[in-house]
C-alpha positions as CSV (number, residue, x, y, z in Angstrom):
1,X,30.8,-66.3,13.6
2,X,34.3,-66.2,15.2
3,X,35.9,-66.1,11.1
4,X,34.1,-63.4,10.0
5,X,34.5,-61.3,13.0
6,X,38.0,-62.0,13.4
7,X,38.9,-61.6,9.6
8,X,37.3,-58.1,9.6
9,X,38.9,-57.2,12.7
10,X,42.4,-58.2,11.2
11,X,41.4,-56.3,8.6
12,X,40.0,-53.1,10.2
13,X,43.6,-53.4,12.4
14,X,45.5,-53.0,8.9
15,X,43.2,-50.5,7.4
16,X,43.9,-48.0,10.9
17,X,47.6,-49.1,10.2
18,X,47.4,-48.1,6.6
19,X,45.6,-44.8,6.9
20,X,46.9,-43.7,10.1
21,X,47.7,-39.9,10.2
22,X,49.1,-38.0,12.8
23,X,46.3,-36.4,15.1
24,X,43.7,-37.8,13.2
25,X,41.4,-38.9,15.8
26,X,41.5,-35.7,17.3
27,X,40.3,-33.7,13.8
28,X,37.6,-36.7,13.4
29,X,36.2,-35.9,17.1
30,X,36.0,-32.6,16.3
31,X,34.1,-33.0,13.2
32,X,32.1,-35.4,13.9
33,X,28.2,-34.8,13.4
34,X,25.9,-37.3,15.8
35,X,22.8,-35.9,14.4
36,X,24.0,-37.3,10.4
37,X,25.1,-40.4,12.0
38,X,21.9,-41.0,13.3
39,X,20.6,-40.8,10.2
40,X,22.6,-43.2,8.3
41,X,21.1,-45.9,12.0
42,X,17.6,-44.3,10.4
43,X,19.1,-45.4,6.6
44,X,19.4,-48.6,8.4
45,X,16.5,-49.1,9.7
46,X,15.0,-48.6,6.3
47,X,16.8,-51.2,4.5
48,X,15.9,-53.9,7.0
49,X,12.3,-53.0,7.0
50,X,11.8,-52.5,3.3
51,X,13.6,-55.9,2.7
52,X,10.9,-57.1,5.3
53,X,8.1,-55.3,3.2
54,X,9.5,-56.9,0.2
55,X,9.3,-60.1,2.1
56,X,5.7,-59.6,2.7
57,X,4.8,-58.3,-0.9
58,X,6.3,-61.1,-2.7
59,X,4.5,-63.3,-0.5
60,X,1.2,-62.1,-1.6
61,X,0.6,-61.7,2.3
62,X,1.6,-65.0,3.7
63,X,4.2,-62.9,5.6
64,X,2.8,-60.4,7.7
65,X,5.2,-57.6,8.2
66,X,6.7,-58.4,11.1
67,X,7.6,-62.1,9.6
68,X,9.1,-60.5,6.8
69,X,11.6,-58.4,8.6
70,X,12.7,-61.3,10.6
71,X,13.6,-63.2,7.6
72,X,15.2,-60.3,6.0
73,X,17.3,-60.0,9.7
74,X,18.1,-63.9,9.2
75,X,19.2,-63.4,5.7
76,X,21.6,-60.7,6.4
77,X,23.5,-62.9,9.2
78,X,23.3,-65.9,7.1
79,X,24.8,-63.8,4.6
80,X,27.4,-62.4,6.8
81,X,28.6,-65.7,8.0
82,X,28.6,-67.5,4.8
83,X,30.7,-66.6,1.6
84,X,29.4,-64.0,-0.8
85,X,29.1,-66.3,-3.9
86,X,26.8,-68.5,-1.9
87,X,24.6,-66.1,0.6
88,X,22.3,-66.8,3.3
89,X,19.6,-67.6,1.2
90,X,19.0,-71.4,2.0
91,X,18.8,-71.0,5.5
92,X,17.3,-68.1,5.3
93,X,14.3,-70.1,3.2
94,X,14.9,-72.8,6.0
95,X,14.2,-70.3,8.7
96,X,11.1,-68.6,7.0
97,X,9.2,-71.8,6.2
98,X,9.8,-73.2,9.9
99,X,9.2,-70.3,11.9
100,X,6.0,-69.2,9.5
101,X,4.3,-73.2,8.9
102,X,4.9,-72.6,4.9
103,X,6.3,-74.9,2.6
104,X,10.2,-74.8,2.1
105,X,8.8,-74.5,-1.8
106,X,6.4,-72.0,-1.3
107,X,9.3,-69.9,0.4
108,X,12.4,-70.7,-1.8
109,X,9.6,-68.9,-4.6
110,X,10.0,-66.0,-2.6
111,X,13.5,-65.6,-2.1
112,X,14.0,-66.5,-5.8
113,X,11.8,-63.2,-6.6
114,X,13.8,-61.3,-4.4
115,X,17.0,-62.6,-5.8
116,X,15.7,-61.9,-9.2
117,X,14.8,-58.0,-8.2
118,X,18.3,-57.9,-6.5
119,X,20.1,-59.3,-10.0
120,X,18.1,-56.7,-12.5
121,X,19.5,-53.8,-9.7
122,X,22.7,-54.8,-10.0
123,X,22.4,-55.2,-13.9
124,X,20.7,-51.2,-13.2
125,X,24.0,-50.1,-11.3
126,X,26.5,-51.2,-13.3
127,X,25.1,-49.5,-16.7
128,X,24.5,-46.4,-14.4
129,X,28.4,-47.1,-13.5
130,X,29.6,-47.5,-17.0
131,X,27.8,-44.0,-18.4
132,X,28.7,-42.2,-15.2
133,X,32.4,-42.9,-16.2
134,X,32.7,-41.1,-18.9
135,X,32.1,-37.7,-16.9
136,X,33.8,-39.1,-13.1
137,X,35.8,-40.9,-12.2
138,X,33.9,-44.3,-10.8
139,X,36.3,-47.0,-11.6
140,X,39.2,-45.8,-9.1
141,X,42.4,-44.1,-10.7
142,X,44.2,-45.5,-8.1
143,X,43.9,-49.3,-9.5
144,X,45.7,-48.6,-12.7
145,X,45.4,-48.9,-16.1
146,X,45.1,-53.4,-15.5
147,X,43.0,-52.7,-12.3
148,X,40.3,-50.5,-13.5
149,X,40.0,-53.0,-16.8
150,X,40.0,-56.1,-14.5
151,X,37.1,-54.2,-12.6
152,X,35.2,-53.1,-15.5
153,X,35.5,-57.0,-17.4
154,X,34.1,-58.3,-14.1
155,X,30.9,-56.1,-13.8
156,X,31.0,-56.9,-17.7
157,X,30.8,-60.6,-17.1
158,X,28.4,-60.0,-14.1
159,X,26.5,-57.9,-16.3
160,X,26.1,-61.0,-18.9
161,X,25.5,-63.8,-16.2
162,X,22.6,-61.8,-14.4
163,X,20.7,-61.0,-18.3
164,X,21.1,-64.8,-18.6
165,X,19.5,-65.6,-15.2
166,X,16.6,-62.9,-15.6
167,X,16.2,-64.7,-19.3
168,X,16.2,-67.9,-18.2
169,X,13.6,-66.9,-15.1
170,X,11.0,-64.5,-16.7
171,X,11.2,-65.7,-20.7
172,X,12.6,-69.2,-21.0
173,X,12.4,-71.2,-18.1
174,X,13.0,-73.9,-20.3
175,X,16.9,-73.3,-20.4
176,X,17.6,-73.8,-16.7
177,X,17.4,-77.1,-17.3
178,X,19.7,-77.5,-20.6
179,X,22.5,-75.5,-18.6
180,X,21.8,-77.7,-15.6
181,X,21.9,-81.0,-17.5
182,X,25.5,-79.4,-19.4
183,X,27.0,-79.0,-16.0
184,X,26.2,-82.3,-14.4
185,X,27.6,-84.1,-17.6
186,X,31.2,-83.3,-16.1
187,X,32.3,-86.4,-14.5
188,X,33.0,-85.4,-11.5
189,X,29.2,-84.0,-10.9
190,X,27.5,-86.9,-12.2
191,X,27.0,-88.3,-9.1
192,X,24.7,-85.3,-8.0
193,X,23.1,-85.8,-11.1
194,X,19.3,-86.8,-10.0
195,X,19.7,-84.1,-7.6
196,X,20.1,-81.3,-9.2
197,X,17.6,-82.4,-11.9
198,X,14.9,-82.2,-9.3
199,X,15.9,-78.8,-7.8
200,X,16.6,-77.7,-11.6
201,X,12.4,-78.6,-12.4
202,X,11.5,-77.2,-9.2
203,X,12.9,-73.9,-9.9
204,X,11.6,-74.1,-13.8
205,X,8.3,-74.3,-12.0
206,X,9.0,-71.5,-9.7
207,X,9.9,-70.0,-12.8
208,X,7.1,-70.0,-14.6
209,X,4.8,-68.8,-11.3
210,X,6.9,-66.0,-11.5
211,X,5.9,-65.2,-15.2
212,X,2.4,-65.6,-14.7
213,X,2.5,-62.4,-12.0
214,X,1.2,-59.2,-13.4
215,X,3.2,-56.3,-14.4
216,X,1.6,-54.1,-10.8
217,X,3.4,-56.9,-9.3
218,X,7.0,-56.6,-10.9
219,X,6.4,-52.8,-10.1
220,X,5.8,-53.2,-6.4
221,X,8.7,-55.3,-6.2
222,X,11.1,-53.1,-8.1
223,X,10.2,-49.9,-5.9
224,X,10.8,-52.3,-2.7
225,X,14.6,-53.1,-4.4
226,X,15.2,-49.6,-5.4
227,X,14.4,-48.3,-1.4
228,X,16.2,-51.1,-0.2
229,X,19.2,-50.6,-2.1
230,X,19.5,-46.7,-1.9
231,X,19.1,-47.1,2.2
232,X,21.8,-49.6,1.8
233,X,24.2,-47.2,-0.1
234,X,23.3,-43.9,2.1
235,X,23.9,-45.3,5.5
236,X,28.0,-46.1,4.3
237,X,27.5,-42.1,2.7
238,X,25.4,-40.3,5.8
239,X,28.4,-42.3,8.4
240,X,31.2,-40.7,6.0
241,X,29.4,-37.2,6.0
242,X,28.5,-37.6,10.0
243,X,32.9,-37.4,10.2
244,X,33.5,-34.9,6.8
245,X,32.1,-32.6,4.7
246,X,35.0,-33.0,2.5
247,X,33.7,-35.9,-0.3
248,X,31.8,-35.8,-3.7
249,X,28.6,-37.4,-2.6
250,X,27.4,-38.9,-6.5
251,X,31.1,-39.8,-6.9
252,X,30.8,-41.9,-3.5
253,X,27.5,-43.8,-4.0
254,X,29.0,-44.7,-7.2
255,X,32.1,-45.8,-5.5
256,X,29.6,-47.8,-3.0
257,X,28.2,-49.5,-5.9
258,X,31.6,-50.5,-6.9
259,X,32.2,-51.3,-3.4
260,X,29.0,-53.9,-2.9
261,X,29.0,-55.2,-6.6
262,X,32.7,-56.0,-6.4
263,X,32.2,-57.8,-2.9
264,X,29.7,-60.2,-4.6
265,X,33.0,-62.6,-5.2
266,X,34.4,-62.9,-1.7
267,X,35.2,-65.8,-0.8
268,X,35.3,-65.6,3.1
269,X,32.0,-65.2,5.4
270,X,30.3,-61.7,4.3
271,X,33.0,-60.7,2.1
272,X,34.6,-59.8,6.3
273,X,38.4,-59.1,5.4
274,X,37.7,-58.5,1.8
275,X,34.9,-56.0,2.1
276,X,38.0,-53.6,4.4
277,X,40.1,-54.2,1.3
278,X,38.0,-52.8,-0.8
279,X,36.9,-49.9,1.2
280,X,40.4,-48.4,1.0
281,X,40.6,-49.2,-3.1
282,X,37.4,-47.4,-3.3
283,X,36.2,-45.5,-1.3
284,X,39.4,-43.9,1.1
285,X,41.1,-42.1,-1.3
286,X,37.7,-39.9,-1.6
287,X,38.2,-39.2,2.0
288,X,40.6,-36.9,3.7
289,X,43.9,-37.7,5.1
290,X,43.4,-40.4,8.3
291,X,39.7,-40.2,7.9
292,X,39.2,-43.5,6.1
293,X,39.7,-45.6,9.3
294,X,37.6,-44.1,11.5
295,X,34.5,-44.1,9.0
296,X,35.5,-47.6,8.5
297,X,35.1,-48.6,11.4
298,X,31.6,-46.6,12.2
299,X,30.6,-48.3,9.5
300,X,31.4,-51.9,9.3
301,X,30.2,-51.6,13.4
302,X,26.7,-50.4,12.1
303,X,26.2,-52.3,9.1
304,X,27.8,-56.1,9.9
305,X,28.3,-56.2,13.8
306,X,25.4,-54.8,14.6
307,X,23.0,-56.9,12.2
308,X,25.1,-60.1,13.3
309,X,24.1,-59.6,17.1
310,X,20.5,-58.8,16.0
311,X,20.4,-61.6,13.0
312,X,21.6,-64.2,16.0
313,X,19.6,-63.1,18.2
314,X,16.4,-63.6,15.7
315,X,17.7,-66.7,14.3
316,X,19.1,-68.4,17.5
317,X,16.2,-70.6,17.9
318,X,16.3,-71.7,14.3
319,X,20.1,-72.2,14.1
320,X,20.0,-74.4,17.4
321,X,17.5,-76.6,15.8
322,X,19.2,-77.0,13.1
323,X,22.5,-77.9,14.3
324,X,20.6,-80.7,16.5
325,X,19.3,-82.3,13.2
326,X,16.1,-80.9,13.7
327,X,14.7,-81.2,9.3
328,X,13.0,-78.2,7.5
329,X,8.9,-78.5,7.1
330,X,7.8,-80.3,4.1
331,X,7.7,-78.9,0.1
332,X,4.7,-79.9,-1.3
333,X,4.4,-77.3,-3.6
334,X,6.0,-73.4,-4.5
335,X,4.5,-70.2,-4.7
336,X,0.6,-70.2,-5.6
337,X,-0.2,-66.9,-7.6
338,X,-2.6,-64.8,-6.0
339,X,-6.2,-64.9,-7.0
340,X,-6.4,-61.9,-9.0
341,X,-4.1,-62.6,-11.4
């Protein structure tokens, strides 16, 4: 935890630095609104407990409630202490199975759904993102003419990888496995080679559990991503309104989007240090003068800090056992679908 922390405290240092007006703090004291900024702790709240509910529904009910918003608290921390392009959500399938006696398969099913739901909303936000450009301006002016291209031939690419990985889930599980055995054919994977076949015909079955679910199901799930994700934007928007007024609120959860979809390649723990970065490209310059380190730092103390201390102090029994060698609960088989369907 010590890398993420101190990454994102160099960085906050260099933001305050950067942004630093004279008598700033006094103006944001003066403006600031404690009943707004309890809301975006309410926005919080929200988007922990609907990722539990989400937990819970995708499990058909082999998570109660409660069980699914300790995993979703475990896979925000894992997620904050490892990098973005990975995520927390092997140990967080590690720490579901062993603290709930179900199999790792039978959980890894579950996170792969909620992956999934995660993938089409980001698919969702950047088309929303690509129209909404034409009439504001998301992609930010400040970048230049190379920056905002670079930024909109990422979320292009991201765009294509994420209709591969729904295709491949939902319509042809099938070609998991051709891309898997493509990859492994380069010599230096070969050796992983009988490994990644197995996980590769695991997840095709996964897969294909998944596409036997009916639509009510899909449904549920997509209402679930769509609360989780709007809590997730409006507690960074209800901190910045609980210090200003001043801000075009479509224009910043647009900017947010930007914010979280462009994080998604971080290399260090939780995007810390890269995440600050990215705050001043995107969303500073829609705040006034010598407010964008203050909000800053409400936020990233809400929304990381915060959910490490609680994550760690949910997942401390797991993590311990884990470092002592302790080995995750058996995986006979994934995901059953439920009787009805």
């Amino acid at each position: 935890m010590l890398l993420p922390i101190g990454l994102s405290l160099g960085a906050l240092g260099l933001v305050l630095w950067w942004t630093w007006e004279p008598g700033a703090f006094d103006a944001v004291r003066d403006t600031f609104r404690p009943s707004v900024f309890a809301l975006a702790i309410l926005a919080l709240a929200i988007y922990i407990v609907t990722g539990g509910l989400r937990l819970r529904h995708i499990s058909h009910g082999a998570l109660s409630a409660r069980d699914g918003v300790r995993g979703q608290l475990t896979w925000d921390f894992m997620s904050a202490v490892t990098p973005s392009a990975v995520g927390g959500g092997p140990f967080a399938a590690y720490f579901i199975a062993r603290e709930n006696g179900l199999a790792l398969g039978q959980v890894t099913s579950i996170l792969l759904f909620s992956m999934l739901m995660d993938q089409i909303w980001y698919a969702t936000a950047i088309v929303a993102m690509y129209v909404a450009a034409v009439w504001i301006p998301v992609f930010p002016t400040s970048l230049g003419a190379v920056g905002v291209g670079t930024v909109a031939l990422y979320l292009g690419g991201l765009l294509v990888y994420i209709t591969l990985f729904a295709y491949a889930t939902l319509v042809r599980p099938q070609l998991i496995g051709r891309i898997v055995t493509w990859i492994v054919r380069w010599k230096p994977l070969r050796r992983f080679e009988s490994r990644v076949r197995h996980e590769a015909s695991r997840l095709r079955q996964q897969a294909q559990i998944l596409r036997s679910q009916p639509l009510s199901f899909y449904l549920k799930g997509a209402a679930f991503t769509l609360l989780y994700w709007m809590a997730r934007y409006g507690v960074l928007l209800l901190v910045a309104l609980s210090f200003t007024r001043d801000l075009r609120p479509v224009l910043f959860v647009f900017r947010t989007a930007g914010l979280w979809l462009s994080g998604l390649i971080m290399p260090t723990p939780g995007g810390s240090g890269g995440i600050e970065g990215l705050f001043v490209l995107f969303l500073a310059p829609l705040l006034p003068d010598g407010y964008g380190g203050p909000v800053l730092i409400a936020w990233r103390f809400l929304a990381y800090y915060l959910v490490l201390v609680i994550g760690l102090f949910v997942a401390g029994r797991a993590v311990r056992a884990l470092l002592m060698g302790d080995t995750p609960p058996p995986d006979p088989t994934p995901l059953p679908p439920p009787a009805s369907s």
